[in-house]
C-alpha positions, 0 to 999 in steps of 0.5 A: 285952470292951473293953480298959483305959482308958488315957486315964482313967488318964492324966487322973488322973495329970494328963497332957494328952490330944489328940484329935479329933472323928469326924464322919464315919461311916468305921471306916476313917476312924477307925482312920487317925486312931487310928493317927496317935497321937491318944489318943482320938477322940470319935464324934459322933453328935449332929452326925454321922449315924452309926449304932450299928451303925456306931459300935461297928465305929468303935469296934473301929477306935479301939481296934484302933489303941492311941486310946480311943474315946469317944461323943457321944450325941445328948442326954442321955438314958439308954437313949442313953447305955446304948447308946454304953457297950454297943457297947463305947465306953471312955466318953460326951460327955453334950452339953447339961448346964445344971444340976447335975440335968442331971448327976446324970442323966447320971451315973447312965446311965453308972454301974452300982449302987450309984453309977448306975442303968445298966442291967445286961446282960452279954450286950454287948460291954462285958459281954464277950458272956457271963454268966461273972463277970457278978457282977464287971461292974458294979465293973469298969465303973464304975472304967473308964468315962469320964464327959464333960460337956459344959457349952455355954452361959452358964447352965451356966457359971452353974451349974458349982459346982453340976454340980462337985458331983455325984460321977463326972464325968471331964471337963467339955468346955466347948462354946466354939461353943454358948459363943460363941452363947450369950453373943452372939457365934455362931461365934466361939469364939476372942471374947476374952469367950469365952476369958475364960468358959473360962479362969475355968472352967477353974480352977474345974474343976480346984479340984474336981479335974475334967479341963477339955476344949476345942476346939482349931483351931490350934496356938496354941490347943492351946498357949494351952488347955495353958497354962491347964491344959486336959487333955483337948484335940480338935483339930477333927474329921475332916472339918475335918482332910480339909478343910484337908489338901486345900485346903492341896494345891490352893492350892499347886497351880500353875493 
């Protein structure tokens, strides 16, 4: 059985989390940066080519560190979204939400009766392996479970009233590359029409009383997303982090 949902409560006393995204299909990996003092990680399978078997060992890594762990299925899709809760994930990043049915969807793969449809088995890690109190799982999960939506693009900007609307949602992520794309300017995240697009999202988001989540490449972005009232906060992802680390090392290297 996984262990409670810090970050959840946190988001809900208002705090501001930071995190990164997990491409990389290393438990090792994982619980190194867990053990950083990220409040949670994001398993990327939708990027990345991590398996479940090996995301639920990421998952343990996460945990076994003190972070929350948290799954980004491939699309949203309900027997994904049942599987990601199952290997014991403290919630899911739904990506690809357009509409407010696309969120309804989404919801109700994350929910157990009467506030979802998931399915039920106890026999899981996030059933605790066993049937006893099996009567108590549903209640249980539906209060710990953490339900992201990630808005990519100009029409799910379009509709986020409507997506505001369905009850159980956590946290809208705002996609700020698929943003980017979407309003013309791909791979540019940092447009000035794409910070415009997130800002005015961002206060909308919080008037429903939904965490804002984001992208992070610096400092100065961590800062400026904070400044706007963005909670839930990933800071590049693992690979990036690896990346930049070592080439930072190389270019002070002498030649």
């Amino acid at each position: 059985m996984r262990s409670a949902n810090k970050l959840k409560e946190r988001l809900r006393r208002g705090d501001t989390v930071l995190g990164t995204w997990s491409v990389l299909p290393s438990p090792a990996g994982a619980n190194v940066i867990a053990a950083a003092g990220f409040d949670f990680l994001i398993i990327d399978m939708e990027h990345g080519p991590a398996s479940f078997e090996t995301a639920e060992d990421m998952v343990r890594a996460v945990e076994g560190a003190g972070a929350t762990p948290l799954v980004r299925v491939p699309t949203n899709l309900d027997w994904l979204i049942l599987r990601g809760l199952e290997i014991g994930a403290h919630g899911v990043v739904v990506p690809q939400i357009v509409t407010a049915r696309d969120a309804r969807a989404a919801v109700a793969a994350v929910k157990y009766h009467p506030e979802g449809e998931r399915g039920f088995s106890p026999f899981t890690r996030s059933g605790g392996y066993t049937a006893l109190h099996a009567d108590r799982l549903a209640a249980r999960e539906n209060a710990q479970t953490l339900s992201v939506l990630l808005v990519e693009g100009v029409a799910g900007v379009q509709n986020l009233d409507d997506i505001l609307g369905v009850p159980e949602i956590d946290v809208i992520y705002l996609g700020t590359y698929d943003l980017s794309q979407s309003a013309g300017h791909p791979g540019q995240p940092d447009h000035p029409e794409v910070v415009a697009f997130v800002e005015r999202c961002v206060e909308r988001i919080r008037a429903r009383g939904v965490a804002a989540g984001c992208l992070a490449q610096s400092q100065a972005d961590v800062e400026r997303w904070h400044s706007i009232g963005i909670q839930f906060i990933a800071y590049l992802a693992d690979c990036a982090l690896l990346f930049h680390a070592c080439l930072d090392v190389r270019r002070r290297f002498p030649a």
